[in-house]
Every structure is written in C-alpha cells, then in structure tokens.
C-alpha positions as CSV (number, residue, x, y, z in Angstrom):
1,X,15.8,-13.3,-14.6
2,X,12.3,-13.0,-14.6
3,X,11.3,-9.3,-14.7
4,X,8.5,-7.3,-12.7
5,X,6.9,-4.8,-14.3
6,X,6.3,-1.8,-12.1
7,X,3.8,0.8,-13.3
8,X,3.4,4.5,-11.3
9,X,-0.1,5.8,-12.4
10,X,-0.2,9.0,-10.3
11,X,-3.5,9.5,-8.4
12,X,-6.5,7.1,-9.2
13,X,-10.2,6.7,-8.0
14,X,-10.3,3.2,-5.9
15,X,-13.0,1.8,-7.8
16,X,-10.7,2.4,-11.2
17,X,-7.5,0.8,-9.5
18,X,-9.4,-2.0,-8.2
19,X,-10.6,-3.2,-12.0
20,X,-7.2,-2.3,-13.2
21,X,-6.1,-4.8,-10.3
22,X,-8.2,-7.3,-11.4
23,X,-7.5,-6.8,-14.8
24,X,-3.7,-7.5,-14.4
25,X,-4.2,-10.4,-11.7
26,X,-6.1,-12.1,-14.6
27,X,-3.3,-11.8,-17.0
28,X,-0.4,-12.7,-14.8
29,X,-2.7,-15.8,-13.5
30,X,-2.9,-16.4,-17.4
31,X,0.9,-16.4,-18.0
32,X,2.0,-12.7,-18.1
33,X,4.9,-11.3,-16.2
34,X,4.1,-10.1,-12.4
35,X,3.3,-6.5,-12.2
36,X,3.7,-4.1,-9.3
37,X,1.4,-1.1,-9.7
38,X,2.3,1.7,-8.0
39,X,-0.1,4.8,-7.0
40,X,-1.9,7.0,-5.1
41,X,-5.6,6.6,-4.3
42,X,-8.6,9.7,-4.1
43,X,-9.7,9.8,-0.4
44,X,-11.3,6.6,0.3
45,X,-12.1,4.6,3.6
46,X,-11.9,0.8,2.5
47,X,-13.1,-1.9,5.1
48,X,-11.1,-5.6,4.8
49,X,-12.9,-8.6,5.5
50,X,-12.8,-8.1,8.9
51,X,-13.9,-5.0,9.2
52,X,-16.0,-3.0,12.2
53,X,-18.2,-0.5,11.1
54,X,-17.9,0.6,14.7
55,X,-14.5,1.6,14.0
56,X,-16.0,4.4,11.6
57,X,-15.9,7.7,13.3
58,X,-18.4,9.7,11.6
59,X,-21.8,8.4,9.1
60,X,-21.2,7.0,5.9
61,X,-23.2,9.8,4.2
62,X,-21.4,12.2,6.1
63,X,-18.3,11.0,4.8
64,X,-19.0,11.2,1.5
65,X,-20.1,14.9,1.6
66,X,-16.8,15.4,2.9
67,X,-15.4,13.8,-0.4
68,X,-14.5,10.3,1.1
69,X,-15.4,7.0,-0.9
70,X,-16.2,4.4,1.7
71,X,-15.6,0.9,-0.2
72,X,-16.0,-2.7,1.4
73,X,-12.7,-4.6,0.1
74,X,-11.3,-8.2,-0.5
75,X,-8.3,-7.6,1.3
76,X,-7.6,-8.5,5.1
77,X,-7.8,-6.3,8.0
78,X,-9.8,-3.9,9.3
79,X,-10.8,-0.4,8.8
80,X,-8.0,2.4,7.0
81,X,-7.7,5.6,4.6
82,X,-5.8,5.8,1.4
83,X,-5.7,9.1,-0.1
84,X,-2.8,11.9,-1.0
85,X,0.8,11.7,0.2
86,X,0.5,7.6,0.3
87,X,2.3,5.2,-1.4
88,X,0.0,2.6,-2.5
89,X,1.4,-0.4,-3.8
90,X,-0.4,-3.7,-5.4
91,X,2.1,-6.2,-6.0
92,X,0.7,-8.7,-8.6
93,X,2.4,-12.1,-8.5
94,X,2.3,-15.8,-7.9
95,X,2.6,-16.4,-4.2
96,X,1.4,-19.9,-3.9
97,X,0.9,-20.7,-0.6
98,X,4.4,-18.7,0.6
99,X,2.0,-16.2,1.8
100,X,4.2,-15.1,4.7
101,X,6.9,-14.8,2.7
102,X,5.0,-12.9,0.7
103,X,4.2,-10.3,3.4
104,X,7.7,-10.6,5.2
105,X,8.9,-9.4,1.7
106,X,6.9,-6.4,1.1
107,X,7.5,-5.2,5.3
108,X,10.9,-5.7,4.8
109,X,11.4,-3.8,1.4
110,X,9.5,-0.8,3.6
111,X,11.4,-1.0,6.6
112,X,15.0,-1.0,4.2
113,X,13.7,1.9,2.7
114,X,12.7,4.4,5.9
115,X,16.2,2.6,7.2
116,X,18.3,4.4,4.8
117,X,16.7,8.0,5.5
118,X,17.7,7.3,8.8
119,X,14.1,6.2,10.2
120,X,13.8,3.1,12.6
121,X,10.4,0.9,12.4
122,X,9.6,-2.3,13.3
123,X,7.1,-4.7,12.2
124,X,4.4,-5.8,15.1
125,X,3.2,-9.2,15.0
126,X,0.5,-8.6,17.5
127,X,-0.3,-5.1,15.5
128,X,0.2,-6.1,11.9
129,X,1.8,-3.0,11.0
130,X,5.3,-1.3,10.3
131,X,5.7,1.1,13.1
132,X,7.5,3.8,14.6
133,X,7.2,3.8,18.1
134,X,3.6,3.7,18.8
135,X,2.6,5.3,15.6
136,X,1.7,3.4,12.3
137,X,3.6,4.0,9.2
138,X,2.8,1.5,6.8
139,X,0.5,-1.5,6.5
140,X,-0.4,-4.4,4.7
141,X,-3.4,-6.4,3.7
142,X,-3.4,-8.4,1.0
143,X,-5.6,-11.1,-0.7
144,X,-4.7,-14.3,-2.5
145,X,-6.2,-15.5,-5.9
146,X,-5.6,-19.0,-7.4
147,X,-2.4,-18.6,-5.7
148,X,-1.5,-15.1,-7.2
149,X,-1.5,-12.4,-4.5
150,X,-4.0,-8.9,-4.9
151,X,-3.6,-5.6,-2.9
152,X,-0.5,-4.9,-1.3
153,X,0.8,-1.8,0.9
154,X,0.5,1.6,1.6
155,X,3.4,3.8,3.1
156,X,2.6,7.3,4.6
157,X,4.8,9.8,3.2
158,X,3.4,13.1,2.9
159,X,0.4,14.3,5.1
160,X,-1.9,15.9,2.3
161,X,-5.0,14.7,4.0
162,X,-6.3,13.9,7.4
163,X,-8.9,11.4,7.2
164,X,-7.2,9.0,9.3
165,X,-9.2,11.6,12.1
166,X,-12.4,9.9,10.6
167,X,-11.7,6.1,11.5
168,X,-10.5,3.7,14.4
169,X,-7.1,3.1,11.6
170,X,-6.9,-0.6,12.0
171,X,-9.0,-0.6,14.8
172,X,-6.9,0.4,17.4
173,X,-7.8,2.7,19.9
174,X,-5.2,4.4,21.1
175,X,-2.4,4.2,18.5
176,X,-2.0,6.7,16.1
177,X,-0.5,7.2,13.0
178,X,2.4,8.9,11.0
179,X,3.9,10.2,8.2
180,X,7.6,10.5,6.9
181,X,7.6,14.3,6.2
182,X,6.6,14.2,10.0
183,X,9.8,12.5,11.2
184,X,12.5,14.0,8.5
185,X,13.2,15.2,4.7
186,X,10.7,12.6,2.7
187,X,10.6,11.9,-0.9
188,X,7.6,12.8,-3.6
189,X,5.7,10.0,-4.1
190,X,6.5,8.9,-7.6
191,X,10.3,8.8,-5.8
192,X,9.5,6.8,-3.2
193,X,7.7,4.2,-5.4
194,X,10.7,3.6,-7.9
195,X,12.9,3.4,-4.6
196,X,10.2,0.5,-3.3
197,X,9.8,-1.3,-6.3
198,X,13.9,-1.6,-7.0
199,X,14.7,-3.0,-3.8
200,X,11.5,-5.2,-3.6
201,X,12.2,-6.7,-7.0
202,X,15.6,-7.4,-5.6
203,X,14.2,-9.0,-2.5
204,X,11.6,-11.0,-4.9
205,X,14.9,-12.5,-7.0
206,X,13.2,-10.6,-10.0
207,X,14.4,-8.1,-12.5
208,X,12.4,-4.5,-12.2
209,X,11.2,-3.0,-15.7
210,X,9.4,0.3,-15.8
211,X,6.9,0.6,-18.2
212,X,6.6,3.8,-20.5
213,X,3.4,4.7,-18.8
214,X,5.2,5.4,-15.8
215,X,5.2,8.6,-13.9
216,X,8.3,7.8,-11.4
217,X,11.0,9.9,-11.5
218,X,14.3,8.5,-13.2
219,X,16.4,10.1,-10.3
220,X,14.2,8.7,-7.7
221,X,16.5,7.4,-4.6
C-alpha cells in the first residue's frame, strides 16, 4: 500500500508551517509520498479567501500587542484562531478533483475519533463545521493545488488560549465554540494526532509511517 507519512512538529510559528507546507506540497506534486503534518500553531488569526475583516473583534495592531499574528491565507472560509491546545492538521496529497471526498474524509476521521471518547458531533452542511450541539469543535478549510490538496483541520482539544474571544470564529454570530477537555478526559496533543492520522490513513486506503522527527507519543490512543 501506498504509505502516508505523518510528521508531529510540536508548536510552530504560521508563517514557518506555511513554507514547510509549501515545501512538501511541491514534493509530493513532484512524485513523493503524501505527507500529513501534524502540529500546533503560535496564536495566530488567519483569514480564508472569504474573509470579513468585520468579523475581527478588536484592531489588528491591537492584536498583535496581545501576541496574535493576524495572517491572510489561501485556504477557504472565513475568519478563525489556531494557537495552543489545537490539533492542526495539513494533509498533503493528491485529491484530484474528489475534493468532497476529500473533506468528507478528514470530518469523518474527526467525528470517529471524539466518537470513541464517548463525544457525539455532527458535521453541518449549512455551518461547515464538526459540531457539538451549537458549539464548534473542529473545522476545515482547505485549498487545492494542481490537484494536490494544502491546509487541512484543526480539532480543539485543550483550552490553552482564548482568542477565539477576539473574532466572529467563522463568522457566526451567535455560535460559540468548544474544546474536548470542556466536554470529558481529552488526550495531549501529540496523542490525539497519532490517533487522527492512523484512522485517517485507514480511511485514505493508505499505509501510516511516522517519521523519526516525530514528537507523537508511541502509546497515543
């Protein structure tokens, strides 16, 4: 079987996992396996391609004193926050044009996970989003590249950081978001991105390979 490589790099600086994106899209666009990086970002506030600046709660300078990048990105979607305590995934593969697929494959690898610690969430069409109740766990925007796919996911797991209180998180008004640890017992980080990339590899029909760079824990669930 085809592997996927999946890489945990601990906590980068957007503008550093965004050329290390690039970098691998290049090679896999060139011939090299498909890679699924796994991390967490620095508090950032990145705005897709259809983006509000309205949906920005406080001043762009005013942000950044409080130590949160504000980064205009080629993904989809609107306005959100990366930072500590999510899981940020970039899967890194051809796609084609199976581009649902695509996304059905990554929501579905999230929703299997929170399912087996006993979490129920559902994806909203209307709301792009994997949700609990009427709060926002996870979400998706991605962008496609001569047919291999960029970005990916991120997964709220631990609230180390509130700067979703800065932002309008998908543009929404009125919904809110949430955080495993705020719904039950929730896995570090590095444990909940060996758990994602197993069963997403599985779902891709692809073999998982962890590179010796790797910070995810060996026992992760």
């Amino acid at each position: 079987m085809t592997p996927l490589v999946c890489t945990y790099l601990g906590r980068l600086p957007y503008p550093t996992a965004m050329q290390l994106m690039d970098q691998t899209a290049a090679a896999v666009l060139a011939g090299a396996p498909p890679r699924l990086l796994l991390l967490e970002h620095e508090p950032v506030i990145t705005l897709g391609r259809r983006a509000d600046r309205c949906h920005l709660l406080r001043p762009e300078a005013a942000l950044v004193t409080e130590g949160i990048g504000v980064v205009e990105t080629g993904r989809g979607g609107d306005v959100t926050f990366h930072g500590p305590g999510q899981l940020v995934g970039y899967p890194i593969l051809p796609v084609g044009r199976m581009v649902r697929r695509h996304v059905d494959r990554i929501f579905g690898t999230l929703e299997d996970l929170l399912c087996e610690a006993g979490i129920a969430s559902s994806f909203d069409a209307d709301n792009p989003g994997l949700w609990v109740g009427d709060r926002k766990i996870a979400a998706v925007g991605i962008e496609i590249r001569d047919g291999v796919s960029l970005h990916g996911f991120c997964l709220n797991v631990r609230r180390e950081h509130d700067g979703f209180r800065y932002i309008v998180p998908c543009g929404l008004a009125g919904r809110d978001v949430v955080y495993w640890d705020e719904l039950g017992e929730a896995p570090k980080v590095p444990d909940a991105a060996r758990a994602f990339a197993t069963r997403f590899a599985a779902r891709c029909g692809l073999t998982p390979e962890f590179s010796p760079e790797s910070g995810a824990s060996e026992g992760g669930s």
